[in-house]
C-alpha positions as CSV (number, residue, x, y, z in Angstrom):
1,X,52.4,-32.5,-14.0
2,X,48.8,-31.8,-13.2
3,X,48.1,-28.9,-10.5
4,X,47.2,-31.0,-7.0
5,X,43.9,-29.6,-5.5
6,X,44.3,-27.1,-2.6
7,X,43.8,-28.8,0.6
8,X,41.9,-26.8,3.2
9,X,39.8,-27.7,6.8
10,X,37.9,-25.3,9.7
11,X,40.5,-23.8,11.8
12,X,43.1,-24.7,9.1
13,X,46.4,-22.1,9.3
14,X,47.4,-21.1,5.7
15,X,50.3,-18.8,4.8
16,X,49.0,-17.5,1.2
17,X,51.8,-16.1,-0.9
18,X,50.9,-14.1,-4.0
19,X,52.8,-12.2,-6.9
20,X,52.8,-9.7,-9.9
21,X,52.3,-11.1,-13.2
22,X,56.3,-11.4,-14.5
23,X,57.1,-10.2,-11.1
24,X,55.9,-6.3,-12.1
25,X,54.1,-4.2,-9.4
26,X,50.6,-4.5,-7.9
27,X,50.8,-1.7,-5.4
28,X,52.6,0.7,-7.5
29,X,51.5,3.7,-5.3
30,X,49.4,4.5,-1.4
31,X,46.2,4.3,-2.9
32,X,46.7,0.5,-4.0
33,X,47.9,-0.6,-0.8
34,X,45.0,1.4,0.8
35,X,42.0,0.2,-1.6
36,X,44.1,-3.8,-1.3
37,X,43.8,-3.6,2.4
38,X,40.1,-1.9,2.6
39,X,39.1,-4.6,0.4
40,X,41.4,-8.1,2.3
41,X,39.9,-6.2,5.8
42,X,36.3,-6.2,4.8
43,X,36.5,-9.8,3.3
44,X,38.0,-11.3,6.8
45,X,35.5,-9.8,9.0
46,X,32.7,-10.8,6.8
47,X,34.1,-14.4,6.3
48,X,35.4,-14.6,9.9
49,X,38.7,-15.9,8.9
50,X,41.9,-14.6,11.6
51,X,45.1,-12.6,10.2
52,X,47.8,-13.2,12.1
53,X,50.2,-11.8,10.2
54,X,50.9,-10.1,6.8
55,X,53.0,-7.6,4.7
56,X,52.7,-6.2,1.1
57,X,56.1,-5.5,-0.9
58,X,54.9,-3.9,-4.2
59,X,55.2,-6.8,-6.4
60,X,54.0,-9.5,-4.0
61,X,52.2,-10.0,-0.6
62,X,52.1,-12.4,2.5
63,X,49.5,-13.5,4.8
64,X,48.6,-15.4,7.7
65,X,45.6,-17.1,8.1
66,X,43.3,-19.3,9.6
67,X,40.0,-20.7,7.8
68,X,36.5,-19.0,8.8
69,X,33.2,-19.6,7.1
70,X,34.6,-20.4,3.7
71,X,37.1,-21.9,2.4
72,X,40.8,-20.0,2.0
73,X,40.6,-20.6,-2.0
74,X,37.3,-18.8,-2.2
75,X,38.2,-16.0,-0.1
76,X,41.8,-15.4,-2.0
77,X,39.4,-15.5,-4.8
78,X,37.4,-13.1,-4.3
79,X,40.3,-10.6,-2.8
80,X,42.2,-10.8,-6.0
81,X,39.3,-10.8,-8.6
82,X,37.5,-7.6,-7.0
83,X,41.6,-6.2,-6.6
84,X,42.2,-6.9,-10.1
85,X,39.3,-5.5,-11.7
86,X,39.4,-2.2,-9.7
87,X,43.7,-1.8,-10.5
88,X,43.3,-2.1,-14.2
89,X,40.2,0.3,-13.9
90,X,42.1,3.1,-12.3
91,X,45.3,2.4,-13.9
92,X,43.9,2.0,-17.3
93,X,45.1,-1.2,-18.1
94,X,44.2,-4.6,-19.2
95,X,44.6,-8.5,-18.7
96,X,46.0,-10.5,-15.5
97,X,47.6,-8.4,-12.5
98,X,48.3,-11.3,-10.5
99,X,50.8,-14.9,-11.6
100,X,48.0,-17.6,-12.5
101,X,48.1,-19.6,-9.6
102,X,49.1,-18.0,-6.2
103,X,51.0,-20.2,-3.3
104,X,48.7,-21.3,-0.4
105,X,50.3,-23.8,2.2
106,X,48.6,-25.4,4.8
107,X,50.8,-25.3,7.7
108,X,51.2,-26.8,11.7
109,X,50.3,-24.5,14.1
110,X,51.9,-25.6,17.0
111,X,55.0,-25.6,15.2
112,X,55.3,-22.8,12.5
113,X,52.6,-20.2,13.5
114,X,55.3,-18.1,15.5
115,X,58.1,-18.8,13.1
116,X,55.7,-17.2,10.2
117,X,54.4,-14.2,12.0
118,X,57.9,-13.6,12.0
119,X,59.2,-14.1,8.8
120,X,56.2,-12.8,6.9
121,X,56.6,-9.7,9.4
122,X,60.3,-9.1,8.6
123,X,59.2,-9.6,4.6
124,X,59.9,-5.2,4.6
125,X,63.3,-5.3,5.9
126,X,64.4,-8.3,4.0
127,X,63.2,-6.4,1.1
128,X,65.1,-2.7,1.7
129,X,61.3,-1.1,2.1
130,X,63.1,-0.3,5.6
131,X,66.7,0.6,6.4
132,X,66.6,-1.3,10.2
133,X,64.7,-3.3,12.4
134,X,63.8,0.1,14.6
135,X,61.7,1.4,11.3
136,X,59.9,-1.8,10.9
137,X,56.8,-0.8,13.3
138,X,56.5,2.4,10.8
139,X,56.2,0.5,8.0
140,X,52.1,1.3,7.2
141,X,52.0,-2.0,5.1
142,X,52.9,-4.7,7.1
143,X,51.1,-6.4,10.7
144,X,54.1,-6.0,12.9
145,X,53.0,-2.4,13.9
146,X,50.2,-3.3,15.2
147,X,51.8,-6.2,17.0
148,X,54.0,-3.3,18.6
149,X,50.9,-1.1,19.3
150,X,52.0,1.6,17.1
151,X,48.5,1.1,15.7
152,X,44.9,-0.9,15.8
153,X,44.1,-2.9,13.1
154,X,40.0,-4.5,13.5
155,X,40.9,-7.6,11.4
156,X,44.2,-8.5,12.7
157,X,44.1,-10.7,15.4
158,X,47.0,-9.2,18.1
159,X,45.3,-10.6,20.9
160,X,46.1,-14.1,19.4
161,X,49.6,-14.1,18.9
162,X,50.5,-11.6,21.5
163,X,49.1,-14.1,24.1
164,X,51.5,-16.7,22.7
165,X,54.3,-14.4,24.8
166,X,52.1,-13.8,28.1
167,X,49.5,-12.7,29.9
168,X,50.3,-9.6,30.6
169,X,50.1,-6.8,27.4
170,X,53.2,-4.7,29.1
171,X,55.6,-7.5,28.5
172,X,54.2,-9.5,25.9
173,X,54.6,-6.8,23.3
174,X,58.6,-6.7,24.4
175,X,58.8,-10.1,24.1
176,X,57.4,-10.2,20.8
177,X,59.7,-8.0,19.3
178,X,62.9,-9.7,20.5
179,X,62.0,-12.7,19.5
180,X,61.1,-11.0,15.7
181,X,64.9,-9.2,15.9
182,X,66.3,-12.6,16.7
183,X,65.4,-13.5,13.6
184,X,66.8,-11.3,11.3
185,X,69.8,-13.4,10.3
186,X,68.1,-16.1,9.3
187,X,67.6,-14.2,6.0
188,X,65.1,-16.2,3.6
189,X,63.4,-19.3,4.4
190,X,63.0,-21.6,2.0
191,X,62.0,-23.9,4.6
192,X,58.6,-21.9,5.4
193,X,58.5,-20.9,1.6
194,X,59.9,-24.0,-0.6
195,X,58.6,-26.8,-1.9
196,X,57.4,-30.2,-0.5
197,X,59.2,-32.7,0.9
198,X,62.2,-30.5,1.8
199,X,59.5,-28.3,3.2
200,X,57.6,-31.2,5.0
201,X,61.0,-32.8,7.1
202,X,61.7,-29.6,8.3
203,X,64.7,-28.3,5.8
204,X,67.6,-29.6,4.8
205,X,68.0,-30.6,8.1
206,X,65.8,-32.9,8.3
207,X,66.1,-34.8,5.6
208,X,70.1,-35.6,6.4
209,X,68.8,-36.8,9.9
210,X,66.1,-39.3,8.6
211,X,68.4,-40.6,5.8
212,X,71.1,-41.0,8.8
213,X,68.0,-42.8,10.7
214,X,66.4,-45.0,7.7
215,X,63.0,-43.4,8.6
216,X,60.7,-42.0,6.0
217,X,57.8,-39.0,6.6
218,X,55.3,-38.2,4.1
219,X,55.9,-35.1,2.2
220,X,53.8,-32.8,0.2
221,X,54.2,-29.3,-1.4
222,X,51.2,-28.1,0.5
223,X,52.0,-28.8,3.3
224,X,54.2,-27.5,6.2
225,X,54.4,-29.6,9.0
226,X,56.3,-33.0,10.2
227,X,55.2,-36.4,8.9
228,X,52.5,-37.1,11.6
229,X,50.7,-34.1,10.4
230,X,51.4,-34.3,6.6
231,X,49.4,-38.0,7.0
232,X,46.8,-36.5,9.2
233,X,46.2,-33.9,6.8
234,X,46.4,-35.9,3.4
235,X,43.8,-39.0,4.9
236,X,41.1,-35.8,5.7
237,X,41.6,-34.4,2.3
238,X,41.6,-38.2,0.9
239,X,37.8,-38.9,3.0
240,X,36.6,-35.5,1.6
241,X,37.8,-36.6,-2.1
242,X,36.3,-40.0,-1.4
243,X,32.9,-38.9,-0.2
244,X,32.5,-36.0,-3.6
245,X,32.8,-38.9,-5.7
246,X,31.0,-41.5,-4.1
247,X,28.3,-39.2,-4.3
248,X,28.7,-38.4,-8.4
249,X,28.9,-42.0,-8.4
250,X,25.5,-42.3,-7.1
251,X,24.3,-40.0,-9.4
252,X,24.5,-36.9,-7.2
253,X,24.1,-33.4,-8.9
254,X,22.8,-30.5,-8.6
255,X,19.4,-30.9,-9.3
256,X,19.4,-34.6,-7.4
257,X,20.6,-32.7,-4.1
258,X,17.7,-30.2,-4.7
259,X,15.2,-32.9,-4.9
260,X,16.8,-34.1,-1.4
261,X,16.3,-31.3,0.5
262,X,12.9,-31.0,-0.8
263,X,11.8,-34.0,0.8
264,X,13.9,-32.9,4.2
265,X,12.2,-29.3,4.1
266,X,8.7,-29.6,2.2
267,X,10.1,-27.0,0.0
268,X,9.1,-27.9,-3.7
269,X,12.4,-27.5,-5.8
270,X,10.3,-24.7,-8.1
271,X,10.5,-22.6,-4.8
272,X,13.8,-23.3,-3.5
273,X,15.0,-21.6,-6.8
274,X,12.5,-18.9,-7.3
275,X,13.4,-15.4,-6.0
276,X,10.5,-15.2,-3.2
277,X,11.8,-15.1,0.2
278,X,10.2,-16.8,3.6
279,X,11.6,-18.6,6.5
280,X,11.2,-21.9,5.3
281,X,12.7,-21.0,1.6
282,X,15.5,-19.8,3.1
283,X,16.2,-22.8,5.7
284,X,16.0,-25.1,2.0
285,X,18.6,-23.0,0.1
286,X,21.0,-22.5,2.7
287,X,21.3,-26.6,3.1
288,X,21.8,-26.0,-0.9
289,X,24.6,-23.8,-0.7
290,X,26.2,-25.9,2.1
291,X,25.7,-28.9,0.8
292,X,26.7,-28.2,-2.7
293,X,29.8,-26.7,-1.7
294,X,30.9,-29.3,0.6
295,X,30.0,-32.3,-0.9
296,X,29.6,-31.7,-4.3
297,X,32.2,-29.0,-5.2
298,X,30.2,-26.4,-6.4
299,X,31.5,-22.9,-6.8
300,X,29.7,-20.1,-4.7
301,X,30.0,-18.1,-7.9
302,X,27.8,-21.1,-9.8
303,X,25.7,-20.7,-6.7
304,X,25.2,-17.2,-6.9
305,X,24.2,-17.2,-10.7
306,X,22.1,-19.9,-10.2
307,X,19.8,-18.5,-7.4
308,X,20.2,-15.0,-8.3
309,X,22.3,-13.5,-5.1
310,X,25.5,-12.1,-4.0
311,X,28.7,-14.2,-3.4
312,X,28.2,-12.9,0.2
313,X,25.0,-14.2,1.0
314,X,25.9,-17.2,-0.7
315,X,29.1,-17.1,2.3
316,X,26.5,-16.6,4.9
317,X,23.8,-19.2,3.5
318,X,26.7,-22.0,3.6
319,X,27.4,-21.1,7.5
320,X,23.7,-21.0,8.2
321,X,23.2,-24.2,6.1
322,X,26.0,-25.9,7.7
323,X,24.5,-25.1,11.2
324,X,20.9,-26.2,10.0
325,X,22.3,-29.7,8.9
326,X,24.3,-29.9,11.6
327,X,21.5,-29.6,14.3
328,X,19.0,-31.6,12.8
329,X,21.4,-34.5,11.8
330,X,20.4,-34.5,8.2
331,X,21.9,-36.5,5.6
332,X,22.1,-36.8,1.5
């Protein structure tokens, strides 16, 4: 069966779940887990995308996020590609680090966000890295110490999910961590984990009480929600998919969305691609980068090759493009 495209929106929760080629380790030792959180820290402050939980075991990780300035797939991207190169530098050692395709499931906030915090958070005990729940604030790998204030993490977003349990810091923190014990027996979730339609009724569950009822929900793999959401999330994806192609259909490319924003900015395609740098160049190639991205599919890596940058200005030319476009109403 072909791979289903990653579905992905602003403001879009995602709990990202990666592993070790054949299960063997990718933080072997501290300075892995160090150099692996240096590098996911740096990437979610420059990309503006919230952590609200996460824990590395040494042959997988967990995280919990919420879409920023660029799309999840291109920040995991770049996380593992940069991670990658620099393990097999230091540990002398070639070919993949991580499985081909890592797990990434869009999920309902309302209805999971707590429910993963706490069983990505628990991921250490599960696995023996701790003997008992008391230990698990130590644990220097893993979001729930911060959580318990045992320590200050800049790209983790506490304040977030601590203000989920009340107002006031004192007892919120308290509150926090019973409801995290309370789950301990629930052991693994395939539920939050699993695959699709199992995953989108809400477990096993679920599905006995809508075949008791007759009534169907849509289900996908990607997804963790019920079926209101699964829909709601499938017919954006589906208006996305629709508009890329209409465009191709059109004729839409590269070089055609160049010759578009020429007319919109007076910018003559020669000099939206040449490396001279003024205001009004700048303005042209940021609606570019957004617009190639979002409408055509471009890769920022294609983007960066193309008009000689970083991948992080190309990041931060798609924002400022989007708010360009945005502002002035233009079209394609």
């Amino acid at each position: 069966m072909p791979r289903q495209a990653r579905i992905d929106t602003s403001g879009a929760l995602h709990h990202v779940i990666c592993r070790g080629i054949d299960r063997q380790k990718i933080f072997p030792g501290s300075d892995d887990y160090s150099l692996f959180q240096k590098r996911l820290g740096d990437l979610l402050i420059e990309t503006k995308t919230s952590c609200f939980a996460w824990a590395l075991i040494p042959n997988h990780f967990h995280l919990l996020l919420r879409t920023g300035n660029v799309p999840i797939s291109v920040l995991i991207k770049r996380l593992l590609t940069g991670y990658a190169v620099n393990f097999n530098r230091r540990h002398n050692r070639y070919g993949h680090l991580f499985q081909n395709r890592y797990k990434s499931i869009l999920c309902q906030e309302d209805a999971y966000l707590l429910e993963l915090v706490r069983y990505i958070h628990l991921n250490p005990l599960r696995a023996g890295l701790v003997s008992e729940y008391g230990n698990l604030a130590a644990y220097p790998y893993c979001g729930h110490g911060a959580l318990m204030g045992r320590r200050k993490i800049a790209w983790q977003d506490t304040e977030y999910v601590l203000g989920l349990f009340g107002n006031k810091a004192s007892t919120a923190g308290s509150e926090y961590s019973r409801f995290v014990f309370s789950g301990i027996g629930q052991g693994k979730r395939s539920d939050l984990t699993g695959g699709g339609l199992l995953r989108s009724h809400g477990g096993w569950t679920g599905v006995k009480v809508l075949k008791e009822t007759g009534e169907y929900q849509k289900g996908d793999e990607r997804i963790l929600g019920d079926g209101a959401f699964v829909n709601e999330v499938l017919e954006k994806a589906e208006e996305k998919f629709k508009e890329k192609y209409r465009l191709k259909a059109k004729g839409y490319d590269l070089d055609k969305l160049i010759t578009r924003i020429s007319e919109i900015t007076q910018v003559t395609p020669d000099a939206i691609l040449d490396s001279l740098r003024d205001t009004k160049r700048t303005t042209a190639r940021s609606i570019l980068c957004y617009w190639a991205t979002e409408k055509l599919g471009t890769s920022q890596s294609q983007l960066a090759q193309m008009l000689r940058r970083s991948q992080s200005s190309i990041t931060y030319a798609v924002r400022r493009g989007k708010a360009i476009v945005e502002k002035n109403a233009y079209t394609i």
